[in-house]
N, CA, C and O atoms as CSV, one atom per row, in Angstrom:
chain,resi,resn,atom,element,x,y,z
A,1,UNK,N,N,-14.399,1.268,-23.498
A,1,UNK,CA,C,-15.487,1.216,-22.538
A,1,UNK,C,C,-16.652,2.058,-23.035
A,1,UNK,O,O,-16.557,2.936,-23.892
A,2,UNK,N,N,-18.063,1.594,-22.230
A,2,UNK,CA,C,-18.746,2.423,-22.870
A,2,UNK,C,C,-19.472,3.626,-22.264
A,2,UNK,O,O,-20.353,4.364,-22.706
A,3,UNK,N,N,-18.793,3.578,-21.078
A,3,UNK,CA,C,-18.989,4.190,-19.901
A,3,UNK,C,C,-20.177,3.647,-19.289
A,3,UNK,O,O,-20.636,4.393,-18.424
A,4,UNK,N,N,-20.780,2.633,-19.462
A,4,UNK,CA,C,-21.100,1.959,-18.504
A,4,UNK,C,C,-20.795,0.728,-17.521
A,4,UNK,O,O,-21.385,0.246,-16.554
A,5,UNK,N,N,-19.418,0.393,-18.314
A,5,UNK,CA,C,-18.743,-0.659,-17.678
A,5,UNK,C,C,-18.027,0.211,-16.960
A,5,UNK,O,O,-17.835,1.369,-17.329
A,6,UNK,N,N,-17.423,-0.459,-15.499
A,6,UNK,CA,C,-16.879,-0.427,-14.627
A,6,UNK,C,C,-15.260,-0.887,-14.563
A,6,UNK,O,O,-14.941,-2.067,-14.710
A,7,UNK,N,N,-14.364,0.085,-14.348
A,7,UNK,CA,C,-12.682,-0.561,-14.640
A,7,UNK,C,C,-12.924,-1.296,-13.567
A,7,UNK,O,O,-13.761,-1.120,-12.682
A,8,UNK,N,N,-11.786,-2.503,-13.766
A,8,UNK,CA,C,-11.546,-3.592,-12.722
A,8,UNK,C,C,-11.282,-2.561,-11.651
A,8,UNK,O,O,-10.963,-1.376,-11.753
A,9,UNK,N,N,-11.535,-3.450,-10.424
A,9,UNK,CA,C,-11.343,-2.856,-9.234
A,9,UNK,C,C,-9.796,-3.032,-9.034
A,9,UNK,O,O,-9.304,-4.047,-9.527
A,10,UNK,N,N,-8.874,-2.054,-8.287
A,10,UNK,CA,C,-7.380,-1.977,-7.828
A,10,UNK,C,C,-7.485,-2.840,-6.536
A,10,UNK,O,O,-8.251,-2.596,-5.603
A,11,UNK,N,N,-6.524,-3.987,-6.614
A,11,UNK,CA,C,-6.394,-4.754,-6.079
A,11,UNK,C,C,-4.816,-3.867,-4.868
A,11,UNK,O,O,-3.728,-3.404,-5.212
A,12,UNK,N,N,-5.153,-3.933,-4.156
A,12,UNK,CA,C,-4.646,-3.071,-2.945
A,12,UNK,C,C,-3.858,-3.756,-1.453
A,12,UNK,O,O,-4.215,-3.899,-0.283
A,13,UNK,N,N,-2.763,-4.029,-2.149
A,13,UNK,CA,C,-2.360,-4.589,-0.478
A,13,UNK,C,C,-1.755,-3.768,0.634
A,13,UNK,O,O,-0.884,-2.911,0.486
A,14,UNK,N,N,-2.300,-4.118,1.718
A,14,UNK,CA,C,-1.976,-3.388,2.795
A,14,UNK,C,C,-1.290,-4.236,3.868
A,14,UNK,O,O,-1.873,-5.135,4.475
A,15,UNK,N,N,0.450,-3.763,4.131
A,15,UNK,CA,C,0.960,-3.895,4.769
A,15,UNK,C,C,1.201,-2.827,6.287
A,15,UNK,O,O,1.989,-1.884,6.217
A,16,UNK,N,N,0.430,-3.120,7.597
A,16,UNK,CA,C,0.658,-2.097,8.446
A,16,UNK,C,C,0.160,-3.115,9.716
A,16,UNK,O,O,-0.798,-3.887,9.744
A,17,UNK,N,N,1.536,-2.714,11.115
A,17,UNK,CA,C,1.311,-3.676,11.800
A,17,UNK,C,C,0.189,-3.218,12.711
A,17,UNK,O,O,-0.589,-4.065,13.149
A,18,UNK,N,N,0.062,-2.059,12.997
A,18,UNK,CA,C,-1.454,-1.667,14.239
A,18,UNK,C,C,-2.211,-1.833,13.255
A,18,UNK,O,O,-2.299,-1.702,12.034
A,19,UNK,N,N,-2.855,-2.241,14.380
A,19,UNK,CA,C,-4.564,-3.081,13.632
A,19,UNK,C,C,-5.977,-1.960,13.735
A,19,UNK,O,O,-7.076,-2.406,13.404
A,20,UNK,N,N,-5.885,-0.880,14.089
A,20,UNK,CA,C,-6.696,-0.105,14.313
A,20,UNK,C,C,-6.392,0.452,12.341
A,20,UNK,O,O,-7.053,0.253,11.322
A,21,UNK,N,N,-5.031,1.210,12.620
A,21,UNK,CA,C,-4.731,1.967,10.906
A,21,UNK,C,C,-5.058,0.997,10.063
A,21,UNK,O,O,-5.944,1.144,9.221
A,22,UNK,N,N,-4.369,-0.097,10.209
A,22,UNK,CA,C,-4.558,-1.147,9.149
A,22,UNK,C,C,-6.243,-1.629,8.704
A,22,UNK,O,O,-6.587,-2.265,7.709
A,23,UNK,N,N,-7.057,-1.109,9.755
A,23,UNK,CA,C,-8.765,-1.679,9.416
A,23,UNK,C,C,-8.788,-0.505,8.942
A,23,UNK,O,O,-8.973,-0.568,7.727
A,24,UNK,N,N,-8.650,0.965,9.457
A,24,UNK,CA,C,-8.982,2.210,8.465
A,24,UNK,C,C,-8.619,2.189,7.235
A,24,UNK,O,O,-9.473,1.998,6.370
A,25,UNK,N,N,-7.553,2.342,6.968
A,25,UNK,CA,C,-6.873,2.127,5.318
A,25,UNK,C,C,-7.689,1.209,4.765
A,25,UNK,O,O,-8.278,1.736,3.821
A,26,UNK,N,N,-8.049,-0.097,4.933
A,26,UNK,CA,C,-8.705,-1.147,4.423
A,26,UNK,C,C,-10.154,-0.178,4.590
A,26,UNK,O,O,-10.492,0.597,3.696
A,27,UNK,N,N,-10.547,-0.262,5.225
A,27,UNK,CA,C,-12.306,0.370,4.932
A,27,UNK,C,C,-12.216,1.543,3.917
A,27,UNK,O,O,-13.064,1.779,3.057
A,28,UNK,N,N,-10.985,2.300,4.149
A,28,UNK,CA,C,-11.482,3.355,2.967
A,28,UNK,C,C,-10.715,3.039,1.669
A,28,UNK,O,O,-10.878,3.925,0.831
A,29,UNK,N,N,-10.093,2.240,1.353
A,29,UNK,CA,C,-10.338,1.178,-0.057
A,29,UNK,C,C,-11.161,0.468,-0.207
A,29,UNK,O,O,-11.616,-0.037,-1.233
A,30,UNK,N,N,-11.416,0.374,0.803
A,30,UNK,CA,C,-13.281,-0.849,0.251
A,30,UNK,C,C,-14.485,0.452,-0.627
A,30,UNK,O,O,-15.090,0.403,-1.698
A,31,UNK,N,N,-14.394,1.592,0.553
A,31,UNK,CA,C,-15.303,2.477,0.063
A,31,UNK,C,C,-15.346,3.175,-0.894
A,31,UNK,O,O,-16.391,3.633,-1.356
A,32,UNK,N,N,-13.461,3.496,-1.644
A,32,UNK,CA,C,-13.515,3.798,-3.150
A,32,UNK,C,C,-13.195,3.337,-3.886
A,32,UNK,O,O,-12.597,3.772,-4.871
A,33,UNK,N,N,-13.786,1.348,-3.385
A,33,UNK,CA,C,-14.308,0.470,-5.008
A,33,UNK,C,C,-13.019,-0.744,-4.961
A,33,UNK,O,O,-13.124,-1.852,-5.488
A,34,UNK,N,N,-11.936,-0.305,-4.289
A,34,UNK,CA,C,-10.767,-1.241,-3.916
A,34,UNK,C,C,-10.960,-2.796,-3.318
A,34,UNK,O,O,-11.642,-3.305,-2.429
A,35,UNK,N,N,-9.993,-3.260,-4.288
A,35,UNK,CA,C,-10.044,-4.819,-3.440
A,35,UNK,C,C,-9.123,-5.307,-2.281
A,35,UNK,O,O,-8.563,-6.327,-2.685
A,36,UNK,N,N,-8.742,-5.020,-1.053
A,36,UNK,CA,C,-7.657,-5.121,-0.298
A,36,UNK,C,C,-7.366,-6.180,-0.566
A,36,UNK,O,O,-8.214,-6.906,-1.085
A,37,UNK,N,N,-5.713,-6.786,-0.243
A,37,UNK,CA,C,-5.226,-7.961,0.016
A,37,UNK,C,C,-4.817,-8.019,0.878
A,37,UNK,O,O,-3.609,-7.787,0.833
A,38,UNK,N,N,-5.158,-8.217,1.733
A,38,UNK,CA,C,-4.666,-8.487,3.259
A,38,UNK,C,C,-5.096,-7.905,4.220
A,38,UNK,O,O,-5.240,-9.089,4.524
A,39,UNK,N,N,-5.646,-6.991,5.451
A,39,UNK,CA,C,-3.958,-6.543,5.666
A,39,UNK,C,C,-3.243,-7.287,6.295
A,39,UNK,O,O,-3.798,-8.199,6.909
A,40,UNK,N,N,-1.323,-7.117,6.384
A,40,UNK,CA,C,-0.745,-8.236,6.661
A,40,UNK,C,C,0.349,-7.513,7.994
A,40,UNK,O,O,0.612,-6.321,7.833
A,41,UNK,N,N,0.829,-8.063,8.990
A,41,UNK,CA,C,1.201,-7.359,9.630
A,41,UNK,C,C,3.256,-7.926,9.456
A,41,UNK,O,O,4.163,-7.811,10.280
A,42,UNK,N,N,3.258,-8.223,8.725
A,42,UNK,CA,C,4.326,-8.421,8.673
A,42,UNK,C,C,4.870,-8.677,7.060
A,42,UNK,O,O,4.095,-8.711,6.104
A,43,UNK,N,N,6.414,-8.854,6.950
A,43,UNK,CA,C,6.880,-8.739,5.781
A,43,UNK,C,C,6.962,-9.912,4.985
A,43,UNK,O,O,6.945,-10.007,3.758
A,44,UNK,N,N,7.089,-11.146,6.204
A,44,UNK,CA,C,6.967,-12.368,5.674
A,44,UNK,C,C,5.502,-12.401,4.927
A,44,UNK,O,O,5.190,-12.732,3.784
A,45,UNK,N,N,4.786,-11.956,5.964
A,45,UNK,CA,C,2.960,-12.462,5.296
A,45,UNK,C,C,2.680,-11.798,4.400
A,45,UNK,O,O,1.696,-12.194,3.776
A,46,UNK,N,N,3.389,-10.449,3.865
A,46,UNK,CA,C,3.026,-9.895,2.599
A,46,UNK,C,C,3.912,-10.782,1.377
A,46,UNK,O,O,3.576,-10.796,0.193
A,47,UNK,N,N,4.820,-11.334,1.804
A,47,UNK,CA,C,5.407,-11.975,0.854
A,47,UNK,C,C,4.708,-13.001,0.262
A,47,UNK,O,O,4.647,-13.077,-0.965
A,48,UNK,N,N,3.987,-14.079,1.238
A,48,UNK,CA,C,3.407,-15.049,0.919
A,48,UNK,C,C,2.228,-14.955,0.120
A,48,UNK,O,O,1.835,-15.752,-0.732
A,49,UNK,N,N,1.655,-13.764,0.539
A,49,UNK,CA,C,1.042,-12.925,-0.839
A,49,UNK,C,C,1.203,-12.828,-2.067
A,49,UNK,O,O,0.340,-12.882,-2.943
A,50,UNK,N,N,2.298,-12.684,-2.166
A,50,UNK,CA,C,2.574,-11.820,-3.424
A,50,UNK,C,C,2.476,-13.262,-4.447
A,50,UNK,O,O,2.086,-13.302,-5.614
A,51,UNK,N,N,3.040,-14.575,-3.457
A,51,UNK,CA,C,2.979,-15.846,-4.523
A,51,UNK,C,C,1.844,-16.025,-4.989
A,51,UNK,O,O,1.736,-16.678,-6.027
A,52,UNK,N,N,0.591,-15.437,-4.281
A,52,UNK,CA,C,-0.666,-16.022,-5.051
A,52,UNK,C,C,-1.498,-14.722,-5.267
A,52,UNK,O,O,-2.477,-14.752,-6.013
A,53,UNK,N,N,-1.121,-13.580,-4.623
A,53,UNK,CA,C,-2.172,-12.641,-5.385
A,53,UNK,C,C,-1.780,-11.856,-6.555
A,53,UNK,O,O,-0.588,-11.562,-6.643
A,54,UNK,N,N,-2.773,-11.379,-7.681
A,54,UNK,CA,C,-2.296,-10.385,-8.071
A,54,UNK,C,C,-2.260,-8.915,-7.582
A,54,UNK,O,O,-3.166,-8.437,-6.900
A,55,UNK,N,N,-1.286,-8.305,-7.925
A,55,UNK,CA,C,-1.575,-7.174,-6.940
A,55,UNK,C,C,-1.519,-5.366,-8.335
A,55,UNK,O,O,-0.856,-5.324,-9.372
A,56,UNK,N,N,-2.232,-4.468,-7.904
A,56,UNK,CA,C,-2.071,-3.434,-8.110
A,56,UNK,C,C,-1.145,-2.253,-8.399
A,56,UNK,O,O,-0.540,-1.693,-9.313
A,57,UNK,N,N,-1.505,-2.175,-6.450
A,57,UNK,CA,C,-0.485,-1.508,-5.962
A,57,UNK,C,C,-0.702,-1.903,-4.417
A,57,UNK,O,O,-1.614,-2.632,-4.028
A,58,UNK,N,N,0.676,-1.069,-3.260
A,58,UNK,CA,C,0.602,-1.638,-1.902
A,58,UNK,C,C,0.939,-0.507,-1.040
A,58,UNK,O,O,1.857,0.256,-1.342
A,59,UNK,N,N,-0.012,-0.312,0.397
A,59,UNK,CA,C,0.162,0.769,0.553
A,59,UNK,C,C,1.245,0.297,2.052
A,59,UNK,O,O,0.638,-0.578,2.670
A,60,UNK,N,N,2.227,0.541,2.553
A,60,UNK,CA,C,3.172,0.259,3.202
A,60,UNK,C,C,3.380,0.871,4.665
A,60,UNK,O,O,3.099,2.044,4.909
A,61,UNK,N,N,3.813,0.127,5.470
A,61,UNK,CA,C,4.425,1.005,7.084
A,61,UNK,C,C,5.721,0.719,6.608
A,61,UNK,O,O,5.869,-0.248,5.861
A,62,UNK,N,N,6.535,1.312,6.881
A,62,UNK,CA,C,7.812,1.534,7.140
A,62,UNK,C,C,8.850,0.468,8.192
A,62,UNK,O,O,9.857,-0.219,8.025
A,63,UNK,N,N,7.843,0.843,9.433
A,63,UNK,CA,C,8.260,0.307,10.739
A,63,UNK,C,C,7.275,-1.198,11.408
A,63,UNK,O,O,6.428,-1.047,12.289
A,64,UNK,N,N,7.554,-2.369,10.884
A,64,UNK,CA,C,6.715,-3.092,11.245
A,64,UNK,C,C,7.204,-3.937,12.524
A,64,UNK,O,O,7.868,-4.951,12.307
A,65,UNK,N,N,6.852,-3.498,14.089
A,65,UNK,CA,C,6.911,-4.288,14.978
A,65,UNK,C,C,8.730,-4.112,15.236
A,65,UNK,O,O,9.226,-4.855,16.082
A,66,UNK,N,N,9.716,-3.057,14.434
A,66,UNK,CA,C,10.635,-3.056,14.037
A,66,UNK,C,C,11.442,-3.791,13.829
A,66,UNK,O,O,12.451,-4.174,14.423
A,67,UNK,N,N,10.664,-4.138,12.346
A,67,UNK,CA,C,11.346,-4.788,10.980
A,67,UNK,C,C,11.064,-3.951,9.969
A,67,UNK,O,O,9.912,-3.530,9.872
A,68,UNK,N,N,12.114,-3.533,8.982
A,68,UNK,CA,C,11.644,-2.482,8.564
A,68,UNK,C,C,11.339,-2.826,6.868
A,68,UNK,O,O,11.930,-3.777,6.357
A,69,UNK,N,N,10.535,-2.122,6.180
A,69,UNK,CA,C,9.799,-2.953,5.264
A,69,UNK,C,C,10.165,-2.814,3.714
A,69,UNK,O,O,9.426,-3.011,2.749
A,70,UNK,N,N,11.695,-2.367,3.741
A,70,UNK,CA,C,12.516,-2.707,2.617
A,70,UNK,C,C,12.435,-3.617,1.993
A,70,UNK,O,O,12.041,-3.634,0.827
A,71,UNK,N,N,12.699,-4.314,2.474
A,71,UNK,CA,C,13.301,-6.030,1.426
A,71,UNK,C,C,11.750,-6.294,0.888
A,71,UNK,O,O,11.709,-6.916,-0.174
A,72,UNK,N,N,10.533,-5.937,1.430
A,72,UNK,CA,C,9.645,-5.969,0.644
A,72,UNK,C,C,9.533,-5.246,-0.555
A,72,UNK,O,O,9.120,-5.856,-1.541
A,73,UNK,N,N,9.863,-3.902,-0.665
A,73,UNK,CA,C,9.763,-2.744,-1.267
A,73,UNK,C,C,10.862,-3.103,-2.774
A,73,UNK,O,O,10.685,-2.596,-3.882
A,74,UNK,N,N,11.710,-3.857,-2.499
A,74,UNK,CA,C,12.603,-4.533,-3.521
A,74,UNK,C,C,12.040,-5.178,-4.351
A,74,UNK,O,O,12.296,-5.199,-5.555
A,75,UNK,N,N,10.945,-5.963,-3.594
A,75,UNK,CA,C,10.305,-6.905,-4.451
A,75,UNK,C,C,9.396,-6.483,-5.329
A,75,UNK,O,O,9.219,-6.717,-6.525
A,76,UNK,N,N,8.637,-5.562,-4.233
A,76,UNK,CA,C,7.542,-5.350,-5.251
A,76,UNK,C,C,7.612,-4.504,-6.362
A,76,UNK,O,O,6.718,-4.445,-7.206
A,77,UNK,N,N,8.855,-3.712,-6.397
A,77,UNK,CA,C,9.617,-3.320,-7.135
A,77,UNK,C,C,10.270,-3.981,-8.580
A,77,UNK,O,O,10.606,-3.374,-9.597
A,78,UNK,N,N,10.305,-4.918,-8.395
A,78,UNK,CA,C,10.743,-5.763,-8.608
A,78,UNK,C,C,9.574,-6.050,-9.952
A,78,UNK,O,O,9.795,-5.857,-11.148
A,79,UNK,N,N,8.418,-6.514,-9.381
A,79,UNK,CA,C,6.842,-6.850,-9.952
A,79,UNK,C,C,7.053,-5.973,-10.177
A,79,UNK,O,O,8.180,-6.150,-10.639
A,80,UNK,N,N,6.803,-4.566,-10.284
A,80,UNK,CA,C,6.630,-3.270,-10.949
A,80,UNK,C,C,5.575,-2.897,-10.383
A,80,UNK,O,O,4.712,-2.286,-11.013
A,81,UNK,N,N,5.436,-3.227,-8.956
A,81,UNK,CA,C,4.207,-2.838,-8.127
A,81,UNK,C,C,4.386,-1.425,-7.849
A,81,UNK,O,O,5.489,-0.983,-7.528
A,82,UNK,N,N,3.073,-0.496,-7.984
A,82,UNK,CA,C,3.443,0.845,-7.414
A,82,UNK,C,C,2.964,0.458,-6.079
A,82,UNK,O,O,2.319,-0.566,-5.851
A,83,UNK,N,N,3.300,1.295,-5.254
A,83,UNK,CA,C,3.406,1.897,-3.924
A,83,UNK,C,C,3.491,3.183,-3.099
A,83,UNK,O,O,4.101,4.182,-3.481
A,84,UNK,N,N,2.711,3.064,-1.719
A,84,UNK,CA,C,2.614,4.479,-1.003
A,84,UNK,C,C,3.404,4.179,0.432
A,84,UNK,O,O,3.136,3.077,0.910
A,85,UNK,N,N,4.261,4.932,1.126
A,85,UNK,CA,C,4.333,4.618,2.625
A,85,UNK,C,C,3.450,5.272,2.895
A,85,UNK,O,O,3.346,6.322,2.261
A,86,UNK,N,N,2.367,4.940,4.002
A,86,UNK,CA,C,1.776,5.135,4.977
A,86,UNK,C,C,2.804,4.860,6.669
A,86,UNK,O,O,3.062,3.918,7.419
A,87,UNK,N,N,3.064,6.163,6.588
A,87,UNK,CA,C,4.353,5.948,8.102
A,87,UNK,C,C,3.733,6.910,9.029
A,87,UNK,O,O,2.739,7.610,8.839
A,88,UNK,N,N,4.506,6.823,10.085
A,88,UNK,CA,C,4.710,7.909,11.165
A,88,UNK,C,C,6.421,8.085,10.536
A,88,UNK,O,O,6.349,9.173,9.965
A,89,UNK,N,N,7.072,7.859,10.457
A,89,UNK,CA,C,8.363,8.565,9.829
A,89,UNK,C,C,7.905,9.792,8.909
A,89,UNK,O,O,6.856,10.060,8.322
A,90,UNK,N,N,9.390,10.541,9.063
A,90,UNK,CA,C,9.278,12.182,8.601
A,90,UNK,C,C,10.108,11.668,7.166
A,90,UNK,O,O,11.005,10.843,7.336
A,91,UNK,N,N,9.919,11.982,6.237
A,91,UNK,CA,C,10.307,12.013,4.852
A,91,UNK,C,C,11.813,12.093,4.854
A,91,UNK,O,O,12.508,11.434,4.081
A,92,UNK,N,N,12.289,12.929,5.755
A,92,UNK,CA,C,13.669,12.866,5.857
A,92,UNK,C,C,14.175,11.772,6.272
A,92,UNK,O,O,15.150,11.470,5.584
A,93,UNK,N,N,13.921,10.918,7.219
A,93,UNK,CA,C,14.043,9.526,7.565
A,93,UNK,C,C,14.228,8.092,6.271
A,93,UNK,O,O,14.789,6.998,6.329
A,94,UNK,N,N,13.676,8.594,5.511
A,94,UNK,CA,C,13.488,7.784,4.265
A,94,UNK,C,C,14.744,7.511,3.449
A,94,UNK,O,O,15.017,8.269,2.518
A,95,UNK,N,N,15.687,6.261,3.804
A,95,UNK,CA,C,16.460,6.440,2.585
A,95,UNK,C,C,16.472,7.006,1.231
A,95,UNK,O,O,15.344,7.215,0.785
A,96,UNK,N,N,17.472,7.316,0.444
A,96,UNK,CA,C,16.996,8.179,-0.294
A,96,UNK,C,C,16.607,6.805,-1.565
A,96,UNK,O,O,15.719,7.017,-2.391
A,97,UNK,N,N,17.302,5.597,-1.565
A,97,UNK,CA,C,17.028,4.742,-2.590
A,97,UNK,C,C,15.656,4.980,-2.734
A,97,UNK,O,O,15.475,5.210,-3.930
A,98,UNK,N,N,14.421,5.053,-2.019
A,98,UNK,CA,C,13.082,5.200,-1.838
A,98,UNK,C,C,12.890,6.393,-1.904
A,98,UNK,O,O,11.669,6.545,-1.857
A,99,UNK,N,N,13.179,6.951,-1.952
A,99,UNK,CA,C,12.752,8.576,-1.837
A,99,UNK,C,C,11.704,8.464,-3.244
A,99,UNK,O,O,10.578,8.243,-2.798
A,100,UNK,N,N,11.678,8.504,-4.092
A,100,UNK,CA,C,10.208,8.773,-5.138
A,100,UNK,C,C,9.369,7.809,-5.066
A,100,UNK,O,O,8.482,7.628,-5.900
A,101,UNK,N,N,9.597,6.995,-3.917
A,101,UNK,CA,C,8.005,6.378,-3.450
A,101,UNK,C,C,7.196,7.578,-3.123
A,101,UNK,O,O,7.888,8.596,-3.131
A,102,UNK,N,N,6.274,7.725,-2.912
A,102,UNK,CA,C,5.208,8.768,-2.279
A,102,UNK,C,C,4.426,8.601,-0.853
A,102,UNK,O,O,3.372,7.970,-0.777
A,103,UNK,N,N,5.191,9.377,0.526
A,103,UNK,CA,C,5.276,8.731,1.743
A,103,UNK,C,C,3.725,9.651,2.333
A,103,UNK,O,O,3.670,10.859,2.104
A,104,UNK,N,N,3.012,9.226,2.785
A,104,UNK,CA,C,1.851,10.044,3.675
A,104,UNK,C,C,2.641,9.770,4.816
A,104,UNK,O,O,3.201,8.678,4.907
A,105,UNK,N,N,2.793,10.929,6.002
A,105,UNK,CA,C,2.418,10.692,7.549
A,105,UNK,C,C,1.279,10.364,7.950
A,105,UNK,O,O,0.133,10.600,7.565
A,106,UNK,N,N,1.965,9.486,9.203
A,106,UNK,CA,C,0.679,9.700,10.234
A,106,UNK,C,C,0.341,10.849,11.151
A,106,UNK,O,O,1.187,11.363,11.882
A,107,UNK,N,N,-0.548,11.125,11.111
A,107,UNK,CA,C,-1.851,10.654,11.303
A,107,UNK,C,C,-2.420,11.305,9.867
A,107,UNK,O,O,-1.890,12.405,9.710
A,108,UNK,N,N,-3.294,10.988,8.816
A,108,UNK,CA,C,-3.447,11.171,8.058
A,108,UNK,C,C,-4.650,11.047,7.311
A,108,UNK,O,O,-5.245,9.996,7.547
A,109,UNK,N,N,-5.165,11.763,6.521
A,109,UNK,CA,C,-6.501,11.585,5.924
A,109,UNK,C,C,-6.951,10.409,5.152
A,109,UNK,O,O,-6.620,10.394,3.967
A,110,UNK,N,N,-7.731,9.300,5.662
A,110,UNK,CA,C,-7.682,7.937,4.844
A,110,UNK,C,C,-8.174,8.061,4.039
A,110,UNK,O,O,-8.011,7.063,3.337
A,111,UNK,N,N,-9.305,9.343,3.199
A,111,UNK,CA,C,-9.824,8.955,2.646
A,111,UNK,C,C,-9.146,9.967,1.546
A,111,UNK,O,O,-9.406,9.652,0.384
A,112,UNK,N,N,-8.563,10.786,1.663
A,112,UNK,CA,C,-7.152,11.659,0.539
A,112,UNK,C,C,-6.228,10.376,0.160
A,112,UNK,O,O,-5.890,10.208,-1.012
A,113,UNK,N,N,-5.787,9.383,1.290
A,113,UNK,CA,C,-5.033,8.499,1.176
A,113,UNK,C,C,-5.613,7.671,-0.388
A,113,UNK,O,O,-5.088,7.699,-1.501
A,114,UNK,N,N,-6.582,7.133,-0.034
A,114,UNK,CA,C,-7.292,6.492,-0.965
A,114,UNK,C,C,-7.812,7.110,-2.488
A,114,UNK,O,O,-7.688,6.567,-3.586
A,115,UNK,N,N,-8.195,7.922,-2.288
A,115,UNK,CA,C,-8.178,8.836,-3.614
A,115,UNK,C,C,-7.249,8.972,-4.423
A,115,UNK,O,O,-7.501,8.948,-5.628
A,116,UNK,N,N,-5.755,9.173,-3.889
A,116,UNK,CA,C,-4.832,9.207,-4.954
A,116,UNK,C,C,-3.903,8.017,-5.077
A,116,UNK,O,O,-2.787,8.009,-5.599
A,117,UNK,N,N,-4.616,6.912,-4.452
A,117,UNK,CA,C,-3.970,5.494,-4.963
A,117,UNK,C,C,-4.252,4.972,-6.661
A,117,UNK,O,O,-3.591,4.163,-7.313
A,118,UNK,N,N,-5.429,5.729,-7.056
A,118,UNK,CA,C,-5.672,5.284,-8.824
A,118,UNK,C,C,-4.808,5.928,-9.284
A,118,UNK,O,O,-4.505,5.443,-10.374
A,119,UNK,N,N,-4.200,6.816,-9.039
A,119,UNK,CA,C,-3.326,7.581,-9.494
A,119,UNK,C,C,-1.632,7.028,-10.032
A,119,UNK,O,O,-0.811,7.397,-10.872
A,120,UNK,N,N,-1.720,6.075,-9.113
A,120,UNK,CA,C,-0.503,5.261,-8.807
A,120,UNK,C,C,-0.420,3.819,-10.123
A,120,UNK,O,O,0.439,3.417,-10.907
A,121,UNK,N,N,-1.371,3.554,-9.884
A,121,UNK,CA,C,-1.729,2.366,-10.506
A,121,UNK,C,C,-0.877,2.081,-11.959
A,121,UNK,O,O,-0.705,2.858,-12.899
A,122,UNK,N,N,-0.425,0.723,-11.795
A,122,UNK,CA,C,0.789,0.739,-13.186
A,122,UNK,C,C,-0.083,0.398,-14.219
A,122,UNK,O,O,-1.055,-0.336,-14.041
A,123,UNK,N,N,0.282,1.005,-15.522
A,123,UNK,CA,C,0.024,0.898,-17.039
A,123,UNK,C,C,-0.111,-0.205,-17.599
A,123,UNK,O,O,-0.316,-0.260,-18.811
């Protein structure tokens, strides 16, 4: 680069079923340069995603509508998608198979949230 080009933008999916968090998270990836995919309020609709987008990384609820958002987390796993929970669950709650995901609580700073999502981003 020559430092005037611009890295591709991180393509960012957001799985979270309240629609209030889910527009915050999304606005403050829009604002540091992020492309959201979605947001999706469920596990099916992030799935149907995944067939046609490319993705980044995905920032996750835990508890959707209670369904809980494992069998996604397999997958994207799977892709070699990195990932954040964005929960109200306490870290201890977290199976441990997941445990070196990297969990924020709620209520939480969206825009700390967003900052250390480049961080994440696979190689």
């Amino acid at each position: 680069m020559t430092g005037q080009e611009k890295p591709d933008r991180l393509r960012v999916l957001v799985v979270e079923d309240e629609y209030f968090i889910a527009d915050d998270i999304s606005r403050a990836l829009i604002r540091h340069g992020a492309e959201v995919v979605g947001p999706v309020p469920t596990v099916q609709e992030a799935r149907a995603l995944l067939d046609t987008q490319a993705l980044d990384l995905a920032v996750l609820d835990i508890n959707l509508r209670s369904e809980l958002v494992y069998p996604l987390v397999a997958e994207l796993s799977r892709r070699g998608v990195p990932m954040v929970f964005a929960t109200g669950y306490d870290a201890a709650a977290i199976p441990a198979d997941y445990e070196a995901i990297p969990a924020w609580s709620k209520p939480f700073d969206y825009n700390a949230l967003a900052d250390v999502l480049p961080g994440l981003r696979r190689t």
